[in-house]
C-alpha positions as semicolon CSV with decimal commas, in nm:
position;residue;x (nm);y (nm);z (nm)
1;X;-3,190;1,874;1,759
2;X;-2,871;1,704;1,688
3;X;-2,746;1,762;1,335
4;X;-2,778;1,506;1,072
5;X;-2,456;1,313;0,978
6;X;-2,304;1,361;0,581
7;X;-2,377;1,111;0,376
8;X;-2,057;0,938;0,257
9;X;-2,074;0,999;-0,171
10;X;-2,036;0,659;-0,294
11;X;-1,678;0,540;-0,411
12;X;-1,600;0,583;-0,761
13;X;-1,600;0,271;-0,989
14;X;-1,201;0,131;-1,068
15;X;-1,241;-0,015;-1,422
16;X;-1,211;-0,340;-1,408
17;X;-0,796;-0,379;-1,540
18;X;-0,748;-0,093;-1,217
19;X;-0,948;-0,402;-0,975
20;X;-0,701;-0,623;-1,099
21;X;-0,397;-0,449;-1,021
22;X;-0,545;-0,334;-0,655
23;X;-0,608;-0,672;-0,617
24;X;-0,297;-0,774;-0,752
25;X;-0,098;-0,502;-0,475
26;X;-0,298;-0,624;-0,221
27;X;-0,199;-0,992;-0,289
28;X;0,129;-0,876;-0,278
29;X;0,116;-0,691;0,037
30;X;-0,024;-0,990;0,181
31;X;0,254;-1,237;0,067
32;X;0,501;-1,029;0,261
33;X;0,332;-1,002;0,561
34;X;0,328;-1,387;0,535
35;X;0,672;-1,440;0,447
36;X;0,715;-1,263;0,756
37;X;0,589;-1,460;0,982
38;X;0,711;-1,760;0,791
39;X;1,084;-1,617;0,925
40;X;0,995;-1,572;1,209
41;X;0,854;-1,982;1,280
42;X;0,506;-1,930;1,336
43;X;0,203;-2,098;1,334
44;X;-0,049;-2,061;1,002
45;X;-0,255;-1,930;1,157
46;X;-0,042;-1,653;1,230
47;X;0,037;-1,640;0,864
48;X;-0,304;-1,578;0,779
49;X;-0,310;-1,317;1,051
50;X;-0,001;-1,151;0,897
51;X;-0,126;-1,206;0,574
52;X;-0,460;-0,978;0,621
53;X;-0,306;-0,697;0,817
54;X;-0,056;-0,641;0,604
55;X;-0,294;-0,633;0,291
56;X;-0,564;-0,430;0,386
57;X;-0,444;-0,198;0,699
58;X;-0,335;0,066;0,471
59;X;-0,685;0,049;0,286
60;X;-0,896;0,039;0,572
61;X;-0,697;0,289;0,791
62;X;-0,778;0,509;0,498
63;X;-1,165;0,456;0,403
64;X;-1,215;0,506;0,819
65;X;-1,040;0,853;0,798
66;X;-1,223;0,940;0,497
67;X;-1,574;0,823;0,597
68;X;-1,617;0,540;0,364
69;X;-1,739;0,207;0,404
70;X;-1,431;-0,038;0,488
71;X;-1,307;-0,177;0,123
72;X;-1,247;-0,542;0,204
73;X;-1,584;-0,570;0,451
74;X;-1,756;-0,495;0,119
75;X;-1,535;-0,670;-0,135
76;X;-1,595;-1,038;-0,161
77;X;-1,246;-1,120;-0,302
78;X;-1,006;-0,918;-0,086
79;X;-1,015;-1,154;0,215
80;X;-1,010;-1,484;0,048
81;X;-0,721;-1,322;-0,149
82;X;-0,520;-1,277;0,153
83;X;-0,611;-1,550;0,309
84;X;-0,523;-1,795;-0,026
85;X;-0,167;-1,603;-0,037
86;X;-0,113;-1,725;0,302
87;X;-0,163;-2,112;0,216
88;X;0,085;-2,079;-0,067
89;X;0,308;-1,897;0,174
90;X;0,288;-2,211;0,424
91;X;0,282;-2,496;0,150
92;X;0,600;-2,324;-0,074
93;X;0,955;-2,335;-0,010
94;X;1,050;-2,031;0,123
95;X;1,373;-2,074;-0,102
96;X;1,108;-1,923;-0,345
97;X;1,079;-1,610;-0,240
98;X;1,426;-1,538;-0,128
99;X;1,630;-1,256;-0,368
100;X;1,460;-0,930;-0,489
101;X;1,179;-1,066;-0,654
102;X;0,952;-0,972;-0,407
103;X;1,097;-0,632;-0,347
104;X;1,048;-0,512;-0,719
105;X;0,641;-0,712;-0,677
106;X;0,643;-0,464;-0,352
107;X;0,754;-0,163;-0,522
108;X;0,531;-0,208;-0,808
109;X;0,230;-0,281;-0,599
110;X;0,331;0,020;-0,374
111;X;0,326;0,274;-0,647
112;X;-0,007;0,122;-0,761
113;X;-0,164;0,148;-0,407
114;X;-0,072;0,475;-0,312
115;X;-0,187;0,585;-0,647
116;X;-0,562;0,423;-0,632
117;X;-0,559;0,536;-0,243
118;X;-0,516;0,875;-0,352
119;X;-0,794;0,862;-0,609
120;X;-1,028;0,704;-0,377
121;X;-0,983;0,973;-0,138
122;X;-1,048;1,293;-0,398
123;X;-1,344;1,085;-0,522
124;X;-1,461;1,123;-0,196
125;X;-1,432;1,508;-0,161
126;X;-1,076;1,513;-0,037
127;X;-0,846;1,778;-0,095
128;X;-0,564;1,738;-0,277
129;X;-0,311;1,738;0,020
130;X;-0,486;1,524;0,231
131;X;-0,584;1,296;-0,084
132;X;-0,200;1,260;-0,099
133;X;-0,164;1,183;0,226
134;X;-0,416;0,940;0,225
135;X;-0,278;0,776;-0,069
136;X;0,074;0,727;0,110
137;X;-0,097;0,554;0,401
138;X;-0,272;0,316;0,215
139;X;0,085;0,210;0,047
140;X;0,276;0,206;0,346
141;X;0,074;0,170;0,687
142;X;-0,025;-0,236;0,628
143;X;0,378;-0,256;0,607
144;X;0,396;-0,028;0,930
145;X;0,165;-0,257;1,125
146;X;0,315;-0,578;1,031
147;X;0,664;-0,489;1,143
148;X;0,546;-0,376;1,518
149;X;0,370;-0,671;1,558
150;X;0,716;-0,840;1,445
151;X;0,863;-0,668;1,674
152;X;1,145;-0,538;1,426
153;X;1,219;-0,124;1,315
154;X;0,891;-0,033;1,080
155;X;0,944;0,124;0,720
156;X;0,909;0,471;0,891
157;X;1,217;0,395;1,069
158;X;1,454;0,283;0,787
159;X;1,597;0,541;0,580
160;X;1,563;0,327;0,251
161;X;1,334;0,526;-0,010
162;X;1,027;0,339;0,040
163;X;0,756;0,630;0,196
164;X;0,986;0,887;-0,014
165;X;0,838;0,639;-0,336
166;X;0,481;0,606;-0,208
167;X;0,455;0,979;-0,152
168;X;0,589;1,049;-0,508
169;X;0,327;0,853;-0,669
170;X;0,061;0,967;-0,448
171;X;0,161;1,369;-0,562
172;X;0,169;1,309;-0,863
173;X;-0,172;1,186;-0,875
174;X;-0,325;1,479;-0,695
175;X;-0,105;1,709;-0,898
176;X;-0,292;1,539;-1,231
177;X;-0,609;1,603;-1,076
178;X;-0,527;1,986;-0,990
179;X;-0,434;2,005;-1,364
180;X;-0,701;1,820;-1,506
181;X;-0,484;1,536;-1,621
182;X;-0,717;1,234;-1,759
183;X;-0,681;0,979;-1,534
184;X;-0,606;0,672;-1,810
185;X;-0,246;0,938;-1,766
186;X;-0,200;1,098;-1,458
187;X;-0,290;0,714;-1,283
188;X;-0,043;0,546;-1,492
189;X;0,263;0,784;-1,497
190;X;0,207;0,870;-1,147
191;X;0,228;0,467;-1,005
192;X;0,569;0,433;-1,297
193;X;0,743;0,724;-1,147
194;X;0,653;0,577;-0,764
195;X;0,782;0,240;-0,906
196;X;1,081;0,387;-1,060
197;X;1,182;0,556;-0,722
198;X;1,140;0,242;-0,527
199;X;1,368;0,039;-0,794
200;X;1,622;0,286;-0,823
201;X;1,628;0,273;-0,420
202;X;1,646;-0,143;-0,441
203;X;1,902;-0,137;-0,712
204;X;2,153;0,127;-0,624
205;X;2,049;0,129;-0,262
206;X;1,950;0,479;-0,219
207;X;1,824;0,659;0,074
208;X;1,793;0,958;0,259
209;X;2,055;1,101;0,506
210;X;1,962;1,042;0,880
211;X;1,968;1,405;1,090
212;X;2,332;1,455;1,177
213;X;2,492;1,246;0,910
214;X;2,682;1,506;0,841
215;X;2,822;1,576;1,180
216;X;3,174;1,462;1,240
């Protein structure tokens, strides 16, 4: 007789000010995957389409390698969310959302993401390591996927500190589980120190040396 499957254990509940802010990074996930496609001329449509893959591929690459039920096939708002960010992409100047304003919305929305994707995964019986893993894939691989389909280098490409940021936060997180850091701290501190990598990278454009820099 085959063996029964495991029975995912059911996600753990965000409070409702932790909702917010994932559905705050994903909104802003999704705006640059618009803005993308905005550069590049295309259609609304293909907005949209940005819009959605860049939001939730991190999330849902995640939840299928952890066994759990796909996050935004369950969430009402996440898909309209996306979807809505794309419409103001296509109906605003895109004067608006030229400068850094959108990098430091990206870098705080990364450190948030990686930190809740980490959670999520040790709530579901992850180790640590993995759990950290996990949580730097659901900052970064929604950015991955939008820049292939752009056809320009990914994020895992560029030496800027951007996975160096997500991965920070997403240690930190597991580390404050290890220790049995209350989450109301360990969540926080671990998505400001994430943040505070990526804005010291934006600011003082910091990143790390390619192999053979040093060569002459």
């Amino acid at each position: 007789m085959p063996l029964p499957l495991p029975v995912p254990l059911p996600a753990p509940a965000l409070p409702a000010a932790l909702a917010l802010i994932d559905l705050g990074g994903i909104a802003v996930f999704a705006l640059t995957g618009a803005l993308l496609a905005a550069r590049l001329r295309q259609t609304l449509v293909t907005m949209a389409f940005f819009a959605v893959v860049t939001g939730v591929g991190g999330g849902s690459v995640r939840d299928l390698l952890i066994g759990a039920p796909v996050f935004w096939v369950r969430d009402p708002w996440v898909a309209p969310v996306c979807l809505g960010v794309a419409l103001v992409a296509w109906f605003t100047p895109r004067r608006w959302w030229e400068g850094a304003v959108l990098e430091w919305l990206d870098a705080a929305g990364l450190g948030a993401y990686a930190v809740l994707g980490t959670a999520k995964a040790l709530g579901y019986g992850v180790a640590p390591v993995p759990a950290a893993m996990m949580g730097v894939i659901t900052g970064c691989v929604g950015g991955v996927i939008r820049d292939v389909l752009a056809g320009r280098p990914s994020i895992l490409m560029r030496p800027e500190l951007y996975v160096t940021a997500a991965a920070l936060s997403a240690s930190l997180c597991a580390l404050g589980h290890i220790a049995g850091v209350p989450r109301e701290i360990a969540w926080p501190v671990a998505a400001l120190a994430g943040f505070g990598l990526r804005g010291a990278a934006i600011r003082w454009k910091l990143a790390i040396p390619a192999y053979g820099s040093d060569e002459k």
